[in-house]
MDTraj code that builds the backbone (N, CA, C; nanometers):
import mdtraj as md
import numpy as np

residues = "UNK UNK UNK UNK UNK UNK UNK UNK UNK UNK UNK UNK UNK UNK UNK UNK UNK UNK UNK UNK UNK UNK UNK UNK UNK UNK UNK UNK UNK UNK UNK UNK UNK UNK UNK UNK UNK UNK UNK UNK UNK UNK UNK UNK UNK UNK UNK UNK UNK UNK UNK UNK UNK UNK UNK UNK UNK UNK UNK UNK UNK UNK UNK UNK UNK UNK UNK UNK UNK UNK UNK UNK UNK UNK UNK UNK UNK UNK UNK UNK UNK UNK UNK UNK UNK UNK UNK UNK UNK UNK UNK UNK UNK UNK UNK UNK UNK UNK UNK UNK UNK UNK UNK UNK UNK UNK UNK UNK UNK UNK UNK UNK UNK UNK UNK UNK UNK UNK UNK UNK UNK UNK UNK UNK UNK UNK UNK UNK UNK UNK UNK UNK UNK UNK UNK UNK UNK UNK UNK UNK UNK UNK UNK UNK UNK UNK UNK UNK UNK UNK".split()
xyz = np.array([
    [0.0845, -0.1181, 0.0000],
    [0.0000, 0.0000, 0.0000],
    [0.0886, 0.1238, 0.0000],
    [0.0561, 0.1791, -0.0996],
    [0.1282, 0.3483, -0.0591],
    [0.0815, 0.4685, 0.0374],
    [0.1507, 0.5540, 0.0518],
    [0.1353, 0.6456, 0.1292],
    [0.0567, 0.7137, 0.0571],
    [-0.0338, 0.8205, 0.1281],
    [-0.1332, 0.9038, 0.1058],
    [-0.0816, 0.9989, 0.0296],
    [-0.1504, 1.0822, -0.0268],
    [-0.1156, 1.2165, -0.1013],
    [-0.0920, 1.3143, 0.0342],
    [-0.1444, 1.3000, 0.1519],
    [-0.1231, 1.4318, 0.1989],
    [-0.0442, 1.3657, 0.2918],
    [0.0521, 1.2838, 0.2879],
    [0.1406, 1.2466, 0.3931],
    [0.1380, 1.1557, 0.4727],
    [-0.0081, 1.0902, 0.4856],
    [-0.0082, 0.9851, 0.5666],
    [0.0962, 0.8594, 0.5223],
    [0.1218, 0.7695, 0.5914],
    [0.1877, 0.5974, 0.5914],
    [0.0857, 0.5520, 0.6405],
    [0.1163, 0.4088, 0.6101],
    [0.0214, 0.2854, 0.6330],
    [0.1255, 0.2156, 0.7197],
    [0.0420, 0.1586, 0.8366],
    [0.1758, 0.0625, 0.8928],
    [0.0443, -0.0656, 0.9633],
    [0.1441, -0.1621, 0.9976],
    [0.0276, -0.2867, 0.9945],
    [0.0372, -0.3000, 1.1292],
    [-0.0540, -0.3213, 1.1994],
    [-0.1044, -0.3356, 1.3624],
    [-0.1448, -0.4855, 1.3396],
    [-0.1573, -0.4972, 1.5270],
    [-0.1850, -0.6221, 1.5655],
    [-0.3182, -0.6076, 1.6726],
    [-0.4575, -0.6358, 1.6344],
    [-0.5678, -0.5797, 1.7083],
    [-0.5844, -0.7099, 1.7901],
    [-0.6123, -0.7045, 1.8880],
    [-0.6433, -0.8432, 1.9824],
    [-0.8334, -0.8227, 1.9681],
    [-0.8917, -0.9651, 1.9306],
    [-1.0085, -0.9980, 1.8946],
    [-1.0548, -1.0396, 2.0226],
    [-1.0276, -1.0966, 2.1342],
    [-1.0258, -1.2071, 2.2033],
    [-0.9153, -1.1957, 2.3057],
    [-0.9646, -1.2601, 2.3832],
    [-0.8001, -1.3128, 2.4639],
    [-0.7260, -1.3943, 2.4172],
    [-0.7143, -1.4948, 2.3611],
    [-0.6328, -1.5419, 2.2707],
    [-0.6250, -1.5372, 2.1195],
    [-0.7134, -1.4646, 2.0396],
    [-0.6968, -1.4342, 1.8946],
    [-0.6856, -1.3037, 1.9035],
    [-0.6035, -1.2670, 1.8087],
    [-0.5330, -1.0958, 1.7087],
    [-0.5457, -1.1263, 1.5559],
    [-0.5442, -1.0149, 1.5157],
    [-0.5641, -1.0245, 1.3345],
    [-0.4742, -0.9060, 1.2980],
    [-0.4616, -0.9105, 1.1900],
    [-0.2905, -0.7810, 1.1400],
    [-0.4602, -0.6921, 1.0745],
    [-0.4098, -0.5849, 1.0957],
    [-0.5185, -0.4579, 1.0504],
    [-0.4010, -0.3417, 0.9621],
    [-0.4186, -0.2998, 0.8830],
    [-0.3678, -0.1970, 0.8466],
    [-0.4091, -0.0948, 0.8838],
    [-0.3372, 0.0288, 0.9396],
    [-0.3803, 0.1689, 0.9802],
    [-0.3095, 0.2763, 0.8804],
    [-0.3732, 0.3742, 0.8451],
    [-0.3053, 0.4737, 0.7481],
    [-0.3118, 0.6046, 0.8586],
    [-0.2264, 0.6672, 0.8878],
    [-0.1921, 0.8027, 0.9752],
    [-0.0886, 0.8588, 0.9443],
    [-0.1070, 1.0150, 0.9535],
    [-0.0232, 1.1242, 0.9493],
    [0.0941, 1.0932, 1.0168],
    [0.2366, 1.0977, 1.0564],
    [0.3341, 1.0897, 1.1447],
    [0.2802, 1.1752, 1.1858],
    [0.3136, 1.1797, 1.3664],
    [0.2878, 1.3204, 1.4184],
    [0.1546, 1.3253, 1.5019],
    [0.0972, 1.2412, 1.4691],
    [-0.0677, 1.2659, 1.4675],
    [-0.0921, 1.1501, 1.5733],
    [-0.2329, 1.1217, 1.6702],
    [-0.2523, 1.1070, 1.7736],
    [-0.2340, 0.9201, 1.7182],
    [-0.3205, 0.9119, 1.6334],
    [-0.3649, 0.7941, 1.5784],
    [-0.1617, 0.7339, 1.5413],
    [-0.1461, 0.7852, 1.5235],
    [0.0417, 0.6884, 1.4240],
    [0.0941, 0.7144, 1.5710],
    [0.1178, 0.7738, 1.6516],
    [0.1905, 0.7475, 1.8063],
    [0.1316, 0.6524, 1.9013],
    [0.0225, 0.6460, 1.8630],
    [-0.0721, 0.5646, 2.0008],
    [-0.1409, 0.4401, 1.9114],
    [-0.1712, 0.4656, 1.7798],
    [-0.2902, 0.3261, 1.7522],
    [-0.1879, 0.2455, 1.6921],
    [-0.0697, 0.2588, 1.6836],
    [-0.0259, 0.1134, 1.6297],
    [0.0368, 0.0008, 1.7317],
    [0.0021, 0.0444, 1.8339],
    [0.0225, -0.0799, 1.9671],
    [0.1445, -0.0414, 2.0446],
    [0.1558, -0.1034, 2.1548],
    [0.3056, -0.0690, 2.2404],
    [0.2388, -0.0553, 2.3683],
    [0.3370, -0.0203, 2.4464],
    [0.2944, -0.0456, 2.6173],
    [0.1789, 0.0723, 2.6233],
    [0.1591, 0.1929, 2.5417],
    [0.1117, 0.2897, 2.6045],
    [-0.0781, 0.2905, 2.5396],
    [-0.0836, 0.1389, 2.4924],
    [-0.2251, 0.1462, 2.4465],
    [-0.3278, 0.1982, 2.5184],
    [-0.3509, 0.1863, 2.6558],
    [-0.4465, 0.2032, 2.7264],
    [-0.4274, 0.4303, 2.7428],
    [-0.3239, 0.4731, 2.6894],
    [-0.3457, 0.5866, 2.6452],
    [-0.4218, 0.6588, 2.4997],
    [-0.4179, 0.5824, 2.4200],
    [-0.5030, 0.5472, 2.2860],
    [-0.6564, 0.5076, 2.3397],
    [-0.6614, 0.4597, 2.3980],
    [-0.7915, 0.4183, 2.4198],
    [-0.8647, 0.5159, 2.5507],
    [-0.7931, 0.6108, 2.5836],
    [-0.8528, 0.6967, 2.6674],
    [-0.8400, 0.8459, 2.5726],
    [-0.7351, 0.8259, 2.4762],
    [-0.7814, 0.9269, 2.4079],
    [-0.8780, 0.9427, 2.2750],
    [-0.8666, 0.7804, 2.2241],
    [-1.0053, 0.7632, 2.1228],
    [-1.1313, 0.7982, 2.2357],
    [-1.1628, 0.7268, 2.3713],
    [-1.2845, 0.7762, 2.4202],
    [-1.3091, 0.9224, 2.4244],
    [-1.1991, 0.9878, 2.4507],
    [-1.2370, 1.1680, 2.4963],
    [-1.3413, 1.1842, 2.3073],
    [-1.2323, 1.1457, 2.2203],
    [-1.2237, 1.1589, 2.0961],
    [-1.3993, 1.1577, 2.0196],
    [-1.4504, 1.0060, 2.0777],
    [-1.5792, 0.9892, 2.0684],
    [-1.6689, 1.0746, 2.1365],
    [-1.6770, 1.1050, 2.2569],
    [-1.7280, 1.1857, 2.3711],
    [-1.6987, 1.3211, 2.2667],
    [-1.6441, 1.4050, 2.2373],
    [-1.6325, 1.5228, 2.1181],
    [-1.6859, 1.4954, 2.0113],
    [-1.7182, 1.3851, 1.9647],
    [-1.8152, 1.3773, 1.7994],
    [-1.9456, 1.3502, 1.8941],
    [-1.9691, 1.2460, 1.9221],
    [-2.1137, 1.2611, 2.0147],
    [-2.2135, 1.3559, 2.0432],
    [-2.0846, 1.4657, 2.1317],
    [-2.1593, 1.5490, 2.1806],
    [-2.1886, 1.7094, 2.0391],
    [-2.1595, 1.6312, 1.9019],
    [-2.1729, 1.7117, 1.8202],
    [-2.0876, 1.8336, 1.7900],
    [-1.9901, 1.8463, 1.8545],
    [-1.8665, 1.9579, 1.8857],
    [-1.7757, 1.9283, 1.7692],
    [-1.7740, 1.8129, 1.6633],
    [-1.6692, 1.7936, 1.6307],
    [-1.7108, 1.8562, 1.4436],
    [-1.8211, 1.8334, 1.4381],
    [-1.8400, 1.8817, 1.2979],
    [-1.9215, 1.9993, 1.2909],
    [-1.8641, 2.0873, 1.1792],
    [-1.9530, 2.2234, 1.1501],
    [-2.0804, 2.2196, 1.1487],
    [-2.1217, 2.0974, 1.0998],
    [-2.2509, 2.0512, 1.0084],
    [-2.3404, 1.9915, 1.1233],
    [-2.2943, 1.9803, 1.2648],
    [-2.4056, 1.9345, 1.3293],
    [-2.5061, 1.9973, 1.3587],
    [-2.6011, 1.9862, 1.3961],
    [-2.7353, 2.0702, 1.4068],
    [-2.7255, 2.1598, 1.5045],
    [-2.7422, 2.2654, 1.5836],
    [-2.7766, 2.3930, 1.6615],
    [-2.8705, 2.2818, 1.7630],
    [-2.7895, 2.3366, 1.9141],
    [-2.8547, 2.2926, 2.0310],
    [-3.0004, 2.3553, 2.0508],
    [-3.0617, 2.4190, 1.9309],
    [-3.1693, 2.4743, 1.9792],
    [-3.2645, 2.4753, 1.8577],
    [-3.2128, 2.4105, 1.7524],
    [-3.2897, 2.3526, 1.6314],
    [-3.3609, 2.2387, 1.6349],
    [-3.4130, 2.1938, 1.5421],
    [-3.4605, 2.0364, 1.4876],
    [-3.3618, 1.9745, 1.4379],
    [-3.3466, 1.8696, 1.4263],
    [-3.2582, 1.7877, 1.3382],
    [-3.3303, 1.7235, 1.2076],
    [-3.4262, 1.7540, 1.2059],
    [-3.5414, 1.6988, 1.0752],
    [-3.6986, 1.6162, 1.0832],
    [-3.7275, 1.6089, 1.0191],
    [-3.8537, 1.5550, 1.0635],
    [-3.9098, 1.5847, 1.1962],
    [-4.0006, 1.5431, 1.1948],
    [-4.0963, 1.5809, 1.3777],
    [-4.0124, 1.5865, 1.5247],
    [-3.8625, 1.5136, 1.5159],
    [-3.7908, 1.5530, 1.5738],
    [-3.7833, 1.6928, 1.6597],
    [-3.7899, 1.7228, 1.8046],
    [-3.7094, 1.8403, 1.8191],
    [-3.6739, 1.7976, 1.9757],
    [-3.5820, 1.9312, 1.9770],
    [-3.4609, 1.8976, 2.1051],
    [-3.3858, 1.8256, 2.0552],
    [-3.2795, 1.7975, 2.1625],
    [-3.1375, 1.7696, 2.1799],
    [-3.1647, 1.5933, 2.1782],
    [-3.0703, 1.5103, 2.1032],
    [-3.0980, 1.3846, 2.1646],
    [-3.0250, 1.3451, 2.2602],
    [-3.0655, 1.2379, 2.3428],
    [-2.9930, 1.1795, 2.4975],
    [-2.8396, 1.1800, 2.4700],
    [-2.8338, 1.0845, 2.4465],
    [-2.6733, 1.0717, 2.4085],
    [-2.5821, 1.1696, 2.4021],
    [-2.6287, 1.2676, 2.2974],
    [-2.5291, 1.3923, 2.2937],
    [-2.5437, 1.4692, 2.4030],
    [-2.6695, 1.4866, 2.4849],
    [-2.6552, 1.5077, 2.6612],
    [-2.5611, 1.4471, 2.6899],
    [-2.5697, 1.3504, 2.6996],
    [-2.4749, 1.2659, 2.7884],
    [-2.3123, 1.3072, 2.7925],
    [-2.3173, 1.2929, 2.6395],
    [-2.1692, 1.2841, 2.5818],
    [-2.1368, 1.4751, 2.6473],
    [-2.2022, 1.5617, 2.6157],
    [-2.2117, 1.6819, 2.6438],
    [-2.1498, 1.7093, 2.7842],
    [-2.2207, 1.6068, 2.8934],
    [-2.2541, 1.6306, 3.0348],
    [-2.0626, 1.5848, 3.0801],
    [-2.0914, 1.4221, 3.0228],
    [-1.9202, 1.4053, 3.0421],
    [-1.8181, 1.4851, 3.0035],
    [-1.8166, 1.5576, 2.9191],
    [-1.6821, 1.6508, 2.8777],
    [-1.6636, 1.7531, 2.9687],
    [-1.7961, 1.8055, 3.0017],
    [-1.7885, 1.9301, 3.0840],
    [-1.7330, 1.8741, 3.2537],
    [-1.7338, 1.7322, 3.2910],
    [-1.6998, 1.6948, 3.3921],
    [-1.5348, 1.6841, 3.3424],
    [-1.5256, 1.6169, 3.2694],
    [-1.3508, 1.5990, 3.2411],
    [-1.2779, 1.7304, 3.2180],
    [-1.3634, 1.8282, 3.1902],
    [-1.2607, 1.9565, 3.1430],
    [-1.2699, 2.0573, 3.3122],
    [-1.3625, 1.9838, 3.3739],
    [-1.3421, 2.0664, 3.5183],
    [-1.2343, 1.9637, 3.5785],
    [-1.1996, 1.8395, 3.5478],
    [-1.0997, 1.7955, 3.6149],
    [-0.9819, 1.8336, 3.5569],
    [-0.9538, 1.7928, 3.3974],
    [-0.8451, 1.8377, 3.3282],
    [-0.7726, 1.9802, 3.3174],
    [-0.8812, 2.0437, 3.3317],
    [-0.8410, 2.1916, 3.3306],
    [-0.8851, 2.2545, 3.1717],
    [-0.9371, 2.3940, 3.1422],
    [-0.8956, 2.4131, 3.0284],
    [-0.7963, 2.3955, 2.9161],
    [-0.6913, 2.3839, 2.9320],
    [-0.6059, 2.3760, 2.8496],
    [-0.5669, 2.2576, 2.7954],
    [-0.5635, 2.1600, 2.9473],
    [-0.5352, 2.0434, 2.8817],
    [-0.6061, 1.9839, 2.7879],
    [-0.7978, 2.0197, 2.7951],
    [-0.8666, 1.9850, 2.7514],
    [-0.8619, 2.0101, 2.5689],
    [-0.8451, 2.1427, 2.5649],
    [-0.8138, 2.2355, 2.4534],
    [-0.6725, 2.1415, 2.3536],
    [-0.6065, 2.1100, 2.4285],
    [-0.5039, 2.0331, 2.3708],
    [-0.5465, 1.8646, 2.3231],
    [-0.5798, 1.8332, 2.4109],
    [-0.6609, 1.6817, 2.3813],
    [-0.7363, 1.7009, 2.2661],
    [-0.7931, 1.8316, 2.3022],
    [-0.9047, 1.7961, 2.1864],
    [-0.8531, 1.8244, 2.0070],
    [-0.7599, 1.9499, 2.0209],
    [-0.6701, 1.9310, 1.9130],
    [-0.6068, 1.8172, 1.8579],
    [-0.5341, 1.7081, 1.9513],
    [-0.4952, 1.6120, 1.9007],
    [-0.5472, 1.5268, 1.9110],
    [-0.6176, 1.4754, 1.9849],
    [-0.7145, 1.3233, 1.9558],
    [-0.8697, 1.3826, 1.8682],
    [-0.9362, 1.4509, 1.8942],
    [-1.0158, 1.4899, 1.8046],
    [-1.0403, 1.5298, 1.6941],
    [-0.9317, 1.6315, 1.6648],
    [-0.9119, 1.7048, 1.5720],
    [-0.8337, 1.6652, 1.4804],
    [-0.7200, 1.5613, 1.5368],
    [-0.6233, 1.5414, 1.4326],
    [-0.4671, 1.6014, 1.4033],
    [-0.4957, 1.6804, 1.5108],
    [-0.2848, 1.7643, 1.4280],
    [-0.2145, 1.7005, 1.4654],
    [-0.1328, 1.7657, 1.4631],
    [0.0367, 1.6857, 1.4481],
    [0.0669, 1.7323, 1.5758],
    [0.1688, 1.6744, 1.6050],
    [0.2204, 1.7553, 1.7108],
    [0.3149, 1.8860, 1.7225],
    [0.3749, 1.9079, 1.5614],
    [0.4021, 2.0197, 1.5389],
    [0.3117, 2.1321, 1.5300],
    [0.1967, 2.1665, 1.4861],
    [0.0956, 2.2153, 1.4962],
    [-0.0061, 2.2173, 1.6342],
    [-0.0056, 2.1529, 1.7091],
    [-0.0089, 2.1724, 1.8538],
    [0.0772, 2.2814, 1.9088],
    [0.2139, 2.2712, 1.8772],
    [0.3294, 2.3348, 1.9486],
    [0.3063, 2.4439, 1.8872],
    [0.2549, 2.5043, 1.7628],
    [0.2764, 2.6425, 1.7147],
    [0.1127, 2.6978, 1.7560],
    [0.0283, 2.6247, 1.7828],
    [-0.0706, 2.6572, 1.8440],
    [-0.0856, 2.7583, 1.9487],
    [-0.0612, 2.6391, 2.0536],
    [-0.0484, 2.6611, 2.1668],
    [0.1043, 2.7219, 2.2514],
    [0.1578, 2.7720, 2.1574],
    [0.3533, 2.8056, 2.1562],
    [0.4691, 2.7333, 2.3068],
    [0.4096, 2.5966, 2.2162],
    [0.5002, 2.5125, 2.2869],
    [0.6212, 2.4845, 2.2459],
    [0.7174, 2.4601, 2.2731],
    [0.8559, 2.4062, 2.1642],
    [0.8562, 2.3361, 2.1354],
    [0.8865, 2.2480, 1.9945],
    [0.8929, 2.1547, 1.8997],
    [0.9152, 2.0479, 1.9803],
    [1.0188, 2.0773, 2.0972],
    [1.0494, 1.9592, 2.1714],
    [1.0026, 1.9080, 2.2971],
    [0.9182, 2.0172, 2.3539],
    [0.8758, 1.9916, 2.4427],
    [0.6960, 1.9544, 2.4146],
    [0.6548, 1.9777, 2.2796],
    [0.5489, 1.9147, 2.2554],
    [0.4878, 1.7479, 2.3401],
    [0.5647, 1.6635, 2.2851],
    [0.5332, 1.5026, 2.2896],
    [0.5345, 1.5028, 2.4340],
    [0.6426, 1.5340, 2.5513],
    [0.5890, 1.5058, 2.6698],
    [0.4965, 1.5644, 2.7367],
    [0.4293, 1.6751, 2.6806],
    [0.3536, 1.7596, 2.7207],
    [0.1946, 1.6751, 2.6830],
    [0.1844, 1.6150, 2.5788],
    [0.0653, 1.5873, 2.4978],
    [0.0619, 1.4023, 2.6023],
    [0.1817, 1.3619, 2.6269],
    [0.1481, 1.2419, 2.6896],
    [0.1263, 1.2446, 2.7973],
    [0.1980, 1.3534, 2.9010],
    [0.1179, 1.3477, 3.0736],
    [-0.0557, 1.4345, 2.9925],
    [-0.0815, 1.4991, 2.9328],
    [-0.2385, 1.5173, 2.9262],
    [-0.3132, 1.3772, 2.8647],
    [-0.2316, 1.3182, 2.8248],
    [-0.3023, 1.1721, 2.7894],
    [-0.3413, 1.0391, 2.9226],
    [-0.1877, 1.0898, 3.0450],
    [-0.1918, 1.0404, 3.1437],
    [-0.3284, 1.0681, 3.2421],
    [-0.3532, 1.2118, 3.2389],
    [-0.4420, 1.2979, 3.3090],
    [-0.5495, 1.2237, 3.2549],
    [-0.6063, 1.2521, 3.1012],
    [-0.7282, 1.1856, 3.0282],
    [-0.7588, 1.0271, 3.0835],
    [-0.6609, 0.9703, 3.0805],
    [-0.6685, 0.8123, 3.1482],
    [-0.7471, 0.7978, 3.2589],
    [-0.6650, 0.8881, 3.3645],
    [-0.6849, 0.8642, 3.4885],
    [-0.7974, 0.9208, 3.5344],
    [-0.8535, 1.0736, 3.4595],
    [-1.0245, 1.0632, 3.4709],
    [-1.1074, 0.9856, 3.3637],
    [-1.0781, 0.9260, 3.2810],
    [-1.1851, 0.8254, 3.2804],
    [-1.1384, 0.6557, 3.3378],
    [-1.0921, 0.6465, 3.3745],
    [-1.0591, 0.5105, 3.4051],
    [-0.9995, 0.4456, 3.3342],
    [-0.8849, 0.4593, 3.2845],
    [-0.7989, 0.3808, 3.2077],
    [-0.7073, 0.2847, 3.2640],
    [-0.6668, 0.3576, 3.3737],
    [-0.5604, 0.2970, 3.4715],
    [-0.5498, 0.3284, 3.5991],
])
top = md.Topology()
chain = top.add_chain()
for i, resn in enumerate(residues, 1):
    res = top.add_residue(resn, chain, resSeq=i)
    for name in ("N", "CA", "C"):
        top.add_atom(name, md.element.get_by_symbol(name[0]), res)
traj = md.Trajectory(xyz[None], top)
């Protein structure tokens, strides 16, 4: 498989099905990016998986696309109000960002939600190139540890 036009690689993972079965998956990600540091396996999975949840919890609660409907619209047909879920998803973020803090939150959500790099984090938020990655992994530590990762 080749690499993407806009930079991504493909690299082949090992997904555990089971407790004793795994299957090889291919993943395509940006270097840099939340998904190519964390989803292709290694000791720090259970940080991937607390930052895919924040990740979900931000599309849910409709925050993640332009195109979602207005908290005070219809969504179509006889429909109206907000549906449960995106409460929900809504209700949890606002609990994690009073634990996380603004910023950290703001940062999470740039990189597990949003997608940047971690160079683009750092010019963001005017972090240094190098001090990016440990900065983005204790907020991944933080993300864990309020939702229950570890």
């Amino acid at each position: 498989m080749k690499p993407g036009f806009d930079g991504t690689k493909v690299s082949k993972v090992s997904v555990r099905l089971s407790s004793n079965r795994t299957t090889k998956q291919s993943v395509r990600a940006l270097p840099g990016t939340f998904e190519w540091r964390y989803g292709r396996g290694g000791p720090g999975m259970y940080l991937y998986h607390a930052g895919t949840h924040y990740a979900r919890l931000w599309e849910q609660a409709g925050m993640a696309s332009a195109s979602s409907p207005d908290l005070g619209g219809n969504s179509g047909g006889e429909w109206k109000g907000v549906p449960e879920k995106r409460l929900e998803a809504m209700d949890e973020l606002k609990k994690a960002t009073a634990v996380l803090g603004m910023l950290v939150s703001a940062r999470l959500t740039s990189y597990c939600a949003l997608g940047l790099t971690a160079k683009e984090i750092g010019l963001k938020f005017g972090i240094s190139s190098r001090d990016v990655p440990p900065v983005l992994e204790q907020d991944l530590v933080a993300c864990a540890k309020c939702f229950g990762y570890k």
